[in-house]
C-alpha positions in Angstrom: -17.6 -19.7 -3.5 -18.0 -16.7 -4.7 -15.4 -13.6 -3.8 -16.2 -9.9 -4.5 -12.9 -7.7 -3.7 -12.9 -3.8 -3.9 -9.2 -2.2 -4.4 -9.5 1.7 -4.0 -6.5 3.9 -4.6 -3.1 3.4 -6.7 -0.9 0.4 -8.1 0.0 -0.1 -4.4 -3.8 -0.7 -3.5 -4.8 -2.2 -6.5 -2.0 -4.7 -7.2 -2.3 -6.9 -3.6 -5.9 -7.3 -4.2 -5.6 -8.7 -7.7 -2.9 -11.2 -6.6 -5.0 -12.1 -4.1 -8.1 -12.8 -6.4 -5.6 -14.7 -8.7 -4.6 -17.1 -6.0 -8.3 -17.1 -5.3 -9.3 -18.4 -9.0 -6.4 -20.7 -8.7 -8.0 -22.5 -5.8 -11.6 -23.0 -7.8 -13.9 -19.6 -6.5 -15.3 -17.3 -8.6 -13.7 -13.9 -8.2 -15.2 -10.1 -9.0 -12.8 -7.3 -8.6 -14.4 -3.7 -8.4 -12.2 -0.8 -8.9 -11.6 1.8 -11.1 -11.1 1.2 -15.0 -7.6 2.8 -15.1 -6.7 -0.8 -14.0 -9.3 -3.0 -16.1 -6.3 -4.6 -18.4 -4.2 -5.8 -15.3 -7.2 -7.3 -13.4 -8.6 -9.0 -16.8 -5.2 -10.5 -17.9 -4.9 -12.0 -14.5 -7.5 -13.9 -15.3 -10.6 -12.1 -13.0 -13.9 -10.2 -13.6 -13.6 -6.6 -13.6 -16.1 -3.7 -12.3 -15.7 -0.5 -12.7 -16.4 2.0 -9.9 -15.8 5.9 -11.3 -13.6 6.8 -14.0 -10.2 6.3 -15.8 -10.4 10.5 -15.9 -11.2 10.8 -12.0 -8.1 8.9 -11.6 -5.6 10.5 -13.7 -7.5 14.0 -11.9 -6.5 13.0 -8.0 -3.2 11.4 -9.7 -2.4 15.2 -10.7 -3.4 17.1 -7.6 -1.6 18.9 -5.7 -2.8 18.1 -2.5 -2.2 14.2 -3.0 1.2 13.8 -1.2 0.7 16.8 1.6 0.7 14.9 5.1 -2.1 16.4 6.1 -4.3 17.6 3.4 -3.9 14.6 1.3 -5.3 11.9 3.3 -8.4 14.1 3.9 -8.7 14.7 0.1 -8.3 10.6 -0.3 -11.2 10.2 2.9 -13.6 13.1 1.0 -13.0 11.1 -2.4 -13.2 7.5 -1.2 -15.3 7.6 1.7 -18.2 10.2 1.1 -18.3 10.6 -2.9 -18.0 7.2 -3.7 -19.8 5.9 -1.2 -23.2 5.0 -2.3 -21.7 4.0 -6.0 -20.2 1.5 -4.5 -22.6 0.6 -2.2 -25.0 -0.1 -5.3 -22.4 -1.8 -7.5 -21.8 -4.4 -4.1 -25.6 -5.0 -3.7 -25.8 -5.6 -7.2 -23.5 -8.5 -7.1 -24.3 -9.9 -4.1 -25.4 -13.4 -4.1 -26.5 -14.3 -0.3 -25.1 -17.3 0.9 -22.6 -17.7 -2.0 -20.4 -14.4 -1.3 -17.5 -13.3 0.9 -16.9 -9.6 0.2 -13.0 -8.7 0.6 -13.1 -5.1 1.5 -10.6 -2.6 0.7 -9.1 -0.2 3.9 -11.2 2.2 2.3 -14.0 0.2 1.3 -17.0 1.2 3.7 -19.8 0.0 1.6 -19.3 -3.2 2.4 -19.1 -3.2 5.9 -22.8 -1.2 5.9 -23.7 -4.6 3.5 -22.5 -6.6 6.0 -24.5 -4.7 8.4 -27.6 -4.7 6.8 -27.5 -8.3 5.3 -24.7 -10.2 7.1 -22.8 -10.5 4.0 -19.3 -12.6 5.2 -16.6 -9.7 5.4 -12.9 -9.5 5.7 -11.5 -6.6 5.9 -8.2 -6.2 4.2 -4.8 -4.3 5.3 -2.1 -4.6 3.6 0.3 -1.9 6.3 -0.2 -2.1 10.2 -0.8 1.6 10.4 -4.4 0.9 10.7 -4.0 -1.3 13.5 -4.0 1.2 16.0 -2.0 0.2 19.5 -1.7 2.0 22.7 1.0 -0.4 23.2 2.9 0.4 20.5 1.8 2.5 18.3 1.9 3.5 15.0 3.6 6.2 13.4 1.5 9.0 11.9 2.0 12.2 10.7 0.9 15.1 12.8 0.6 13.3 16.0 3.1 12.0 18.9 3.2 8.4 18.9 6.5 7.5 20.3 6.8 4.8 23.0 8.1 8.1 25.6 4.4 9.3 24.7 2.0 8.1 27.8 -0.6 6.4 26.3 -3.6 9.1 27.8 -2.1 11.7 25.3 -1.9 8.9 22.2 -5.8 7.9 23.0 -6.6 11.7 23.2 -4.9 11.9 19.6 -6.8 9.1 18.0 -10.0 10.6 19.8 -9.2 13.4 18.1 -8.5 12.0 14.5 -11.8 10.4 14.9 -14.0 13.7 15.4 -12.0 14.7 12.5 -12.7 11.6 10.3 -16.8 11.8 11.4 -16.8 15.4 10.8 -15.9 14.2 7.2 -17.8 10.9 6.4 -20.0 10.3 8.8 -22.6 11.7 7.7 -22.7 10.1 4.5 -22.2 7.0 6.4 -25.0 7.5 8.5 -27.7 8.7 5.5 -27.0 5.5 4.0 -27.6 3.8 6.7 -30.9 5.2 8.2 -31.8 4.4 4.4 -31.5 1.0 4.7 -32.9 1.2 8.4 -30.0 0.8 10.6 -29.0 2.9 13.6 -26.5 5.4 13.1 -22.5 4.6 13.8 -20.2 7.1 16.0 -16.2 7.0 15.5 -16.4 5.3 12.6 -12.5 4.7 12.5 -12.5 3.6 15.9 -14.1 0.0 16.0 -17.0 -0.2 13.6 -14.8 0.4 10.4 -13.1 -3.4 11.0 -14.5 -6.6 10.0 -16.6 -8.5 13.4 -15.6 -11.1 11.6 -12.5 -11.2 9.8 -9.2 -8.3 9.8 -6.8 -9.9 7.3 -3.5 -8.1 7.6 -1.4 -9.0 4.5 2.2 -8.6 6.5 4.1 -11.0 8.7 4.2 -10.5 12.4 8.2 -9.8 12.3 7.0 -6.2 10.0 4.9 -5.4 12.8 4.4 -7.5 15.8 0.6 -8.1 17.2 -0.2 -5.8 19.6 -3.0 -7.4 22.8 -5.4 -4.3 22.1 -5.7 -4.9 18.5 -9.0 -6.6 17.2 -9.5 -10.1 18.6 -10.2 -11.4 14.8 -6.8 -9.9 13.4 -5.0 -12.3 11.0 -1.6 -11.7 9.9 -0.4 -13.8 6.9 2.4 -12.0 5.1 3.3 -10.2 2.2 1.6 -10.2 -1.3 4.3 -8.6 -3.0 1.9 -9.3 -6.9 3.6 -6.6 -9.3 2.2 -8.3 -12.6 5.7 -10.1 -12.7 3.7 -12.9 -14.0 2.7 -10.8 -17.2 5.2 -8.3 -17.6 9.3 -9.7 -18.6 12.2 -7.5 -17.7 11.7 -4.8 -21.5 15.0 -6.0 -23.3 16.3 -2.6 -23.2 15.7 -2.6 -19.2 17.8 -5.9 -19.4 20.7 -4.7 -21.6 21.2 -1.8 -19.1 21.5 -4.1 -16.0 24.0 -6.3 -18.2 25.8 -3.1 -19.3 27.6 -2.3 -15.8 27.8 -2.6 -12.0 24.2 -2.8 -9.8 21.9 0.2 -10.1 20.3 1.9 -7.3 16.6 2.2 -8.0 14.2 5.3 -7.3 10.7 4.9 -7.2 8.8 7.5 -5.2 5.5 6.3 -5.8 3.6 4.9 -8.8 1.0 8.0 -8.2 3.3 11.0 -8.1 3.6 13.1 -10.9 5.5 16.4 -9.0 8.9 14.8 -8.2 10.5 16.8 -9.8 13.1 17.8 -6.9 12.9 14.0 -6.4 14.6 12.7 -9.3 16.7 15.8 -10.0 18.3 14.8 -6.1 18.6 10.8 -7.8 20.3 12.2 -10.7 22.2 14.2 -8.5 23.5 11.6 -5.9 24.3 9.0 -8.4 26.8 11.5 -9.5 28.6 12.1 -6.8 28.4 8.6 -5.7 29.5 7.5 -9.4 26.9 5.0 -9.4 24.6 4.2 -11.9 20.7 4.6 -11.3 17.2 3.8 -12.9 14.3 6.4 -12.4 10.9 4.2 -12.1 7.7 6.6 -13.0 5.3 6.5 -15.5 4.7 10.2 -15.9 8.2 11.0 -17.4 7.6 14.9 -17.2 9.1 15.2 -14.2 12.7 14.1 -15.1 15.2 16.2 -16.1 15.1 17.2 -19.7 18.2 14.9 -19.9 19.8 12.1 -18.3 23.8 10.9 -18.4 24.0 7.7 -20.0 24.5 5.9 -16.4 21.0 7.0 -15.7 18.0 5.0 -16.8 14.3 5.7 -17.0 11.7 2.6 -16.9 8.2 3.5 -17.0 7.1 0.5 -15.7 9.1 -2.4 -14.4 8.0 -5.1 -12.1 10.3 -5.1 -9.2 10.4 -8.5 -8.0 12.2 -9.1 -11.5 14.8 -5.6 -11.6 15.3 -5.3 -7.2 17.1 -8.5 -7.1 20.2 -7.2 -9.3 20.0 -3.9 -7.9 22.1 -1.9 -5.3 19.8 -0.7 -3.0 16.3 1.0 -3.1 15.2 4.9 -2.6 11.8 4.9 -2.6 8.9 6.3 -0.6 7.6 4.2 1.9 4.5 2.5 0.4 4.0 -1.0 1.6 4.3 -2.6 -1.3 7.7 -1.0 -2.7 8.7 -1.3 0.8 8.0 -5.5 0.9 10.0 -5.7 -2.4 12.9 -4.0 -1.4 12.8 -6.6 2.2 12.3 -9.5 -0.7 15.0 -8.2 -2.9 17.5 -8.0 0.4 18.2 -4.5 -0.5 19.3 -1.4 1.8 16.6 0.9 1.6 16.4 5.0 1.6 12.9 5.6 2.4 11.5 9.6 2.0 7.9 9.1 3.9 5.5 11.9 2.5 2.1 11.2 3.4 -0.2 8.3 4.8 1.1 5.1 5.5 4.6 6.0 4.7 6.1 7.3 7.8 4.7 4.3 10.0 6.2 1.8 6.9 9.6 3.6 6.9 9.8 3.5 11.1 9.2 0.0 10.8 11.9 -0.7 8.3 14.1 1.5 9.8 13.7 -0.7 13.0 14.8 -3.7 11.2 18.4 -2.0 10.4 17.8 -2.5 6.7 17.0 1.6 5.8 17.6 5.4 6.9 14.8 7.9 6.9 15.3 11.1 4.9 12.4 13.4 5.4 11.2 16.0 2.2 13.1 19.0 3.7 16.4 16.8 3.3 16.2 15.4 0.6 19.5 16.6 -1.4 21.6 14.8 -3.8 24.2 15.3 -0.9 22.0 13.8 2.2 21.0 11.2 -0.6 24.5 10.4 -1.5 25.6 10.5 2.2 22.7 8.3 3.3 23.6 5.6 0.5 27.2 5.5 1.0 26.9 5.1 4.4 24.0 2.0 4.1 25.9 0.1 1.1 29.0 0.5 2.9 27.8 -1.1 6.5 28.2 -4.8 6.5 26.1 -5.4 9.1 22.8 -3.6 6.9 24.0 -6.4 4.4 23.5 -9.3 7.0 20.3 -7.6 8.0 18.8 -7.3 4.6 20.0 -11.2 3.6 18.1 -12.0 7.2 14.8 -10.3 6.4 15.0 -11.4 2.8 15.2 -14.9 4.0 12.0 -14.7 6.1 10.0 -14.3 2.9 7.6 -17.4 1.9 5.3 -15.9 -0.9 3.5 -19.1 -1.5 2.8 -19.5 2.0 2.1 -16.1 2.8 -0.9 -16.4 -0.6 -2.4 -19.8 0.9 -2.7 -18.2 4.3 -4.5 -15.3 3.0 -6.7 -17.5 0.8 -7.6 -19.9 3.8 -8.4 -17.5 5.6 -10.9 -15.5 3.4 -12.6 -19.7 2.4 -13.0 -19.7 6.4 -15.7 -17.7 5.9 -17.4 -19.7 3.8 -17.4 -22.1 6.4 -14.7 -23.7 4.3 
């Protein structure tokens, strides 16, 4: 079979979608991945063919924005960019590759070009999550910012919110949705978030039910399979001067507030900070090394790029921002998390592990080198966080969790 996967957005959206075509090539299917060219090398060294959809420049631009990590304003900036402008480019680069009765496309959360294929042609679809705040529950619900979701909310007020968030989420894409649709002569779609922008055929959710329990109102065809947790760790060793600072001391505590932020400045200036006081050691994670102090004490480390199922496991614990994929390492690695949600996905993710006793939430406003250090000391001084985090670690099966996802995808095939 053939398998044509889109990955829109960062590292975070990118990497689960190339492990996944990996495991795919590994089983005998032929595997396209479309996304943008800022991650050609990764997806052609793991052995996949590579499209590009926009540029390496448009990337580095919404990398660099200023909007990109406001609650509010950056998910609509992410919707305008994804959703409307990209829209019919992608729409064109999935027709072109399309052969019918051979192809299953795998469709990115943003990806709505292939669900108007599948539409018009019947293309097989999955669509892919790899975080539950999609999934929206009136049983329990997710977390999102700007809205009251709590389990004290009644459930009237929570389908009044999402009724809401849809007019918002039409006012800004439907009607690029619905030109390219009376194009290709079908009807027009209406809340496009609320049913029609899931797979009739196939919702893969790449997390295990004990991240986020099924809920009886989400889609019928939901599948959950489990964590990806692909990082390039089969590429990319440990740099030797990465290794001869673990060796040099006691466990590190890693910060990594997103593989996309480039104005954390006030973020690592807090790590630096609460390492200090602590009189721990630390390692900064970024690739845009601008925003670190000008200097760092020799305890400190930076690492542009380090693949964390390799440097989490001798680590201390994790502060990080809440993305699903950092977050799955740090539950893999057994570490204590502090999780700073910003935007997104990230304050549903960070509920979710702080429910599983293995993190604290420290919002934006609070996070100081103080709250840091306080939050730290009193997570790697708790025994019972340590039994929690050895528990959750223990649940993880990534072989498993791969097949799963990959049988579920052949299904379509009729596989």
């Amino acid at each position: 079979m053939k398998f044509l996967i889109t990955a829109l957005g960062s590292y975070g959206d990118v990497f689960p979608m190339v492990g996944l075509g990996a495991a795919l090539c590994g089983r005998g299917h032929q595997v396209v991945l479309v996304t943008n060219p800022h991650f050609q090398a990764i997806v052609e060294a793991a052995g996949i063919e590579f499209l590009p959809l926009g540029t390496a420049e448009e990337y580095d631009e919404l990398a660099h924005h200023p909007d990109l990590w406001h609650p509010m304003r950056g998910p609509i900036m992410v919707l305008r960019k994804s959703f409307k402008n990209g829209l019919r480019e992608l729409y064109d680069i999935v027709s072109a590759n399309v052969t019918q009765g051979e192809t299953i496309l795998v469709a990115h959360c943003l990806d709505l070009a292939s669900r108007i294929h599948h539409d018009k042609f019947g293309t097989p679809l999955a669509s892919v999550h790899f975080a539950p705040v999609a999934l929206r529950s009136f049983h329990q619900s997710p977390q999102m910012f700007g809205m009251l979701m709590q389990s004290w909310v009644p459930s009237t007020l929570r389908k009044f919110q999402f009724w809401l968030a849809d007019k918002m989420v039409d006012h800004l894409v439907a009607g690029e949705v619905n030109a390219l649709r009376g194009k290709l002569g079908l009807p027009p779609v209406r809340r496009v978030m609320h049913e029609w922008y899931f797979s009739p055929q196939l919702v893969l959710g790449m997390f295990p039910a004990w991240f986020a329990p099924p809920q009886p109102d989400w889609p019928p065809q939901t599948r959950l399979t489990g964590f990806p947790l692909w990082d390039q760790s089969v590429q990319e060793n440990l740099q030797p001067d990465v290794e001869e600072f673990l060796q040099s001391g006691s466990p590190p505590i890693v910060f990594a507030p997103g593989s996309a932020m480039t104005r954390g400045e006030k973020i690592f200036a807090a790590a630096v900070d609460a390492c200090q006081r602590l009189d721990r050691r630390g390692i900064l994670l970024t690739r845009y090394p601008e925003q670190l102090p000008a200097t760092l004490p020799e305890s400190i480390k930076h690492c542009h790029f380090v693949p964390m199922s390799r440097l989490l496991p001798r680590c201390a614990a994790l502060v990080q921002h809440g993305g699903i994929g950092t977050s799955a390492q740090g539950l893999a690695a057994g570490l204590p998390q502090i999780v700073m949600p910003m935007a997104y996905d990230q304050l549903d993710n960070a509920t979710r592990l702080k429910n599983l006793d293995v993190a604290e939430i420290l919002r934006p406003k609070r996070f100081t080198g103080a709250n840091l250090a306080a939050g730290l000391d009193r997570l790697l001084g708790n025994s019972y966080v340590t039994k929690q985090c050895q528990h959750w670690a223990q649940q993880f099966d990534l072989p498993a969790a791969m097949n799963a996802s990959c049988t579920e995808l052949e299904s379509l095939g009729g596989a």
